[in-house]
N, C-alpha and C positions, 0 to 999 in steps of 0.2 A: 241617243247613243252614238259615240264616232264612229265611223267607219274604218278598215282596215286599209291604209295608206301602201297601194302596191306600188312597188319600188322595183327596178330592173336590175337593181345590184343585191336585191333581197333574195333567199331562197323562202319562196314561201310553199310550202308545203303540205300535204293532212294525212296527218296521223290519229287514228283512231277517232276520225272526225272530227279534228281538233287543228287549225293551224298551226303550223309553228314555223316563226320566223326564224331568221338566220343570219348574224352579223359576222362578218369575216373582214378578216387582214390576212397580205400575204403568208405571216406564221401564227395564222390563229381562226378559232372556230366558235359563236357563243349560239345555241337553238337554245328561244325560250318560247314559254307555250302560255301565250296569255289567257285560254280558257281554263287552265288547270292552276288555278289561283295563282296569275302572274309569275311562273314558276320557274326553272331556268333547269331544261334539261340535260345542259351537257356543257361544258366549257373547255376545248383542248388547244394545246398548244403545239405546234410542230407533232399534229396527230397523239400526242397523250393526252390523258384524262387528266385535268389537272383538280376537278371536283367530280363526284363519282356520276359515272354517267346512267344516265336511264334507263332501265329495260324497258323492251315495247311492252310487256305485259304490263308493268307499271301505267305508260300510257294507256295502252288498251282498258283494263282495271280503273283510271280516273283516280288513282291514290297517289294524291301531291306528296304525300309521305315518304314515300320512294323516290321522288324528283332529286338533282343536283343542287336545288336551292330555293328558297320561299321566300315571303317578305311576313314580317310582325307587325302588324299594323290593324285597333290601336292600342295594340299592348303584346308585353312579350309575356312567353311562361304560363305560368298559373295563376287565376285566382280562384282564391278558397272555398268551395264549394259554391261554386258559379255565384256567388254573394257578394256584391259591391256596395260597399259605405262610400258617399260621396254628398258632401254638403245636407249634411243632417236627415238625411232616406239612403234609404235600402232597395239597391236592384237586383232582383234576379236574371240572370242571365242562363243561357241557352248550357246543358251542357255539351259540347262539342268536341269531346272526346274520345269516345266510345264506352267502354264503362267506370272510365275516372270521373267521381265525384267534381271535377271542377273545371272549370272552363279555362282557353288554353290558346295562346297565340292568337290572339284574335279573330277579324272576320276575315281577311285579305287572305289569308293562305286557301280560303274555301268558298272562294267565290272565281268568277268567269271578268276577269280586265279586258278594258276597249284599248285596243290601239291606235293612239290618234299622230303617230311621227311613227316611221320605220325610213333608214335606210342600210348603206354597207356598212359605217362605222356606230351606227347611232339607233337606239327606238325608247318610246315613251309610251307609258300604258296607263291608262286612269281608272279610280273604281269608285265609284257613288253609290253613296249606302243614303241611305233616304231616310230612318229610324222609323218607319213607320207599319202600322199591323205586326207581323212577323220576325219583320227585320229589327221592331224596337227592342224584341227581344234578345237578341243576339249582339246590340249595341246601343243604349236608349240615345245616341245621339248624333246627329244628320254630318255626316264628311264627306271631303275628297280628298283620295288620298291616289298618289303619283310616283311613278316608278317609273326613274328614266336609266338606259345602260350604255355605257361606252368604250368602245372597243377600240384600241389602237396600240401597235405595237411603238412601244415607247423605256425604252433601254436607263436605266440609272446606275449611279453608283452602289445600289442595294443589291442589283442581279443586273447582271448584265444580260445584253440580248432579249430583257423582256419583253411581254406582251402584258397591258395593264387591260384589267375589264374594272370599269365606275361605276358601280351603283348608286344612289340617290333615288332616297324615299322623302316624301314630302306630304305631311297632311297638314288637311284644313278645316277649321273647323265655317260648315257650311249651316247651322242654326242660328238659332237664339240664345244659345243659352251654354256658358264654359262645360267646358270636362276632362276630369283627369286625363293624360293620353301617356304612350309608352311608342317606342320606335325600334327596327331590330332587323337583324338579318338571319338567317337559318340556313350557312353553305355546310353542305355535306362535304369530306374530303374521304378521299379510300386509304384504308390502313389495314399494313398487315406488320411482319416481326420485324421489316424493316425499315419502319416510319417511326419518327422520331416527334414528338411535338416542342414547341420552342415557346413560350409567356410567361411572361414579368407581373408579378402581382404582389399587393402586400398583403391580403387577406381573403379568404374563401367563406360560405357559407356553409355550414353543415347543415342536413335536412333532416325531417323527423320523416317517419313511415310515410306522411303521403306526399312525400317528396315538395315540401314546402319548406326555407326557410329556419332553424329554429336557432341558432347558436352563430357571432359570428366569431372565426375563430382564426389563431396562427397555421400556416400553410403547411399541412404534414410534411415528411421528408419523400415521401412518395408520390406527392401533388404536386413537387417543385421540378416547375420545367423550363429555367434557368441554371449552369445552359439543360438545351433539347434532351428530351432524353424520350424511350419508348414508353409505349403506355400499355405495354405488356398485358395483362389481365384485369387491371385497372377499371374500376367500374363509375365512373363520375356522369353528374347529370346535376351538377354546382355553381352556383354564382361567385365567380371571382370576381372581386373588389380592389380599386386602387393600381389595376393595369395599365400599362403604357400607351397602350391602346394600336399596338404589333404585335402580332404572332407569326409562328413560321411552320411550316410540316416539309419535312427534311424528311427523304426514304437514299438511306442507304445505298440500296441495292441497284435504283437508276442515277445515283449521284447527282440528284434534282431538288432546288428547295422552291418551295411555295409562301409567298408572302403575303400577309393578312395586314394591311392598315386600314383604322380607323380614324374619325372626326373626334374632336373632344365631347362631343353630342354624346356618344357611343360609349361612356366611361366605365360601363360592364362589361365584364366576356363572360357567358354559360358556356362551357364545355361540357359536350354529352359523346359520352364513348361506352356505351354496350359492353360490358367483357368480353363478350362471346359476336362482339360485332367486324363486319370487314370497312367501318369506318368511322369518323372522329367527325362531330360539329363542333366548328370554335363561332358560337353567335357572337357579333358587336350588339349588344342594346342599350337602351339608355336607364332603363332603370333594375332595380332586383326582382326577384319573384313576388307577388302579391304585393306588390309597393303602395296601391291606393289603400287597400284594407290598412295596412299597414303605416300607412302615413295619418289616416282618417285617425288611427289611435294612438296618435304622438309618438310615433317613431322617427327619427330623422334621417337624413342623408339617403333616403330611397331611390330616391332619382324621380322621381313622382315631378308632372308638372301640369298646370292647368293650361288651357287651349283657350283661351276667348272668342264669341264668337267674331268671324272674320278673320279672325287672323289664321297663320300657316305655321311650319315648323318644318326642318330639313335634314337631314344626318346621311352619310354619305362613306361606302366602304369600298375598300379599293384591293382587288387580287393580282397580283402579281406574279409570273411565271418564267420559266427560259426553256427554250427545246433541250431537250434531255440530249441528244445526239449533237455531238459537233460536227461543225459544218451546216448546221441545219438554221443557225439565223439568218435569214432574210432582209433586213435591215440594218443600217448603220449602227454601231453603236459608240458609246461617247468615251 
């Protein structure tokens, strides 16, 4: 297991007996907490929250649920009552949802990452799942999967005055033998009446009761958010299809917009927004909900892809922010 790379420009810290590092630039802030399933508690810009930040009871409590951000890894979503068809057998898997019938974002969000790189602009976390006793359960096949982040205030023609944080996840497959895999991000953003969301897509999925998948369909006039518009009472927890692979969250009220790019890797976005919730996840992942079931029985265009062993796979999302207050960028801009 690596050891924790202490760094003098790092704030390394404990909370709730739990490290968490800290990558900083003059206008910018990222604490992730590699024991709480590589998780990313807080990311601000010129002191805002630009992903929703952490309560300490959250940490204290040990529920990555309530974190600023997760990683999907090796599968995003659901699959249908923890039952995976793959290469002609049937696995059961773990269910690890509490008491939903199916299993859900993989192992990576509920597991403890080793930190093998930390400094001020930069850290890299590794998780090894070994598939063996217990763990075969929960994923019948042996990885490493890698989560590296980067911080650097870095200004474009898209937002000026930014600060970009990079994520990059990367797994590999470390057995004998292929397997389906999925790849994905999980940023929380905060929303209230005057956030706006802003994504391009050409088609949505509609879900049956257990929130799977059933219908795909044209994009209601209420789901369309081209341009931005709020997401008022809005209940979605959908896989969008055929996105551009940008989004944006625009509030009003601080005259601030937040920008979501993705890889072509990443050709879904799930939008999950609560009606009654104080924030908005816009995931990049690579493929739909239940994609393996669902491919295994001649579906196409899932996003479904098989891993060989030895080989790796990489997908890569990038947030983009600018201090709300002027006068407040600290760096040149172009």
């Amino acid at each position: 297991m690596a050891q924790f790379v202490q760094c003098p420009q790092v704030l390394d810290t404990r909370v709730a007996a739990m490290d968490i590092i800290e990558l900083a630039t003059p206008g910018a802030a990222l604490r992730i907490v590699p024991e709480l399933g590589g998780s990313i508690a807080s990311f601000t810009v010129g002191g805002t929250p630009i992903l929703r930040p952490t309560p300490a009871a959250v940490l204290a409590g040990r529920d990555v649920r309530g974190t600023a951000c997760y990683p999907l890894v090796p599968y995003s979503n659901r699959i249908r009552d923890a039952q995976l068809d793959f290469g002609g057998r049937r696995y059961t898997l773990v269910r690890n949802f509490g008491a939903s019938p199916h299993a859900i974002h993989g192992v990576g969000w509920q597991r403890a990452w080793s930190v093998t790189e930390a400094s001020r602009g930069r850290a890299r976390l590794v998780l090894e799942h070994d598939a063996r006793g217990a763990n075969a359960q929960a994923w019948p096949w042996a990885f490493q999967a890698t989560q590296t982040f980067h911080l650097a205030d870095a200004p474009s023609a898209a937002i000026a005055c930014a600060t970009v944080l990079v994520a990059t996840l990367t797994l590999a497959n470390t057995g004998d033998a292929p397997f389906p895999f999925g790849l994905g991000f999980h940023p929380f953003f905060a929303k209230d009446a005057a956030t706006r969301l802003g994504l391009h897509a050409r088609r949505v999925w509609r879900n049956d009761a257990a929130q799977l998948p059933q219908a795909l369909a044209a994009i209601p006039p209420q789901w369309r958010f081209d341009p931005p518009h709020a997401l008022d009472a809005i209940a979605l927890d959908n896989v969008f299809t055929g996105w551009t692979g940008n989004a944006t969250i625009v509030d009003d009220a601080k005259r601030s917009t937040t920008r979501i790019d993705a890889d072509r890797a990443l050709a879904f976005a799930v939008v999950y927004a609560p009606p009654d919730g104080d924030f908005v996840a816009v995931e990049p992942v690579t493929h739909e909900t239940d994609a393996f079931n669902r491919s295994a029985a001649g579906a196409r265009g899932t996003g479904t892809r098989i891993l060989p062993p030895g080989a790796s796979f990489s997908c890569t999302m990038r947030i983009a922010a600018a201090p709300v207050a002027r006068g407040a960028c600290t760096h040149a801009t172009q």
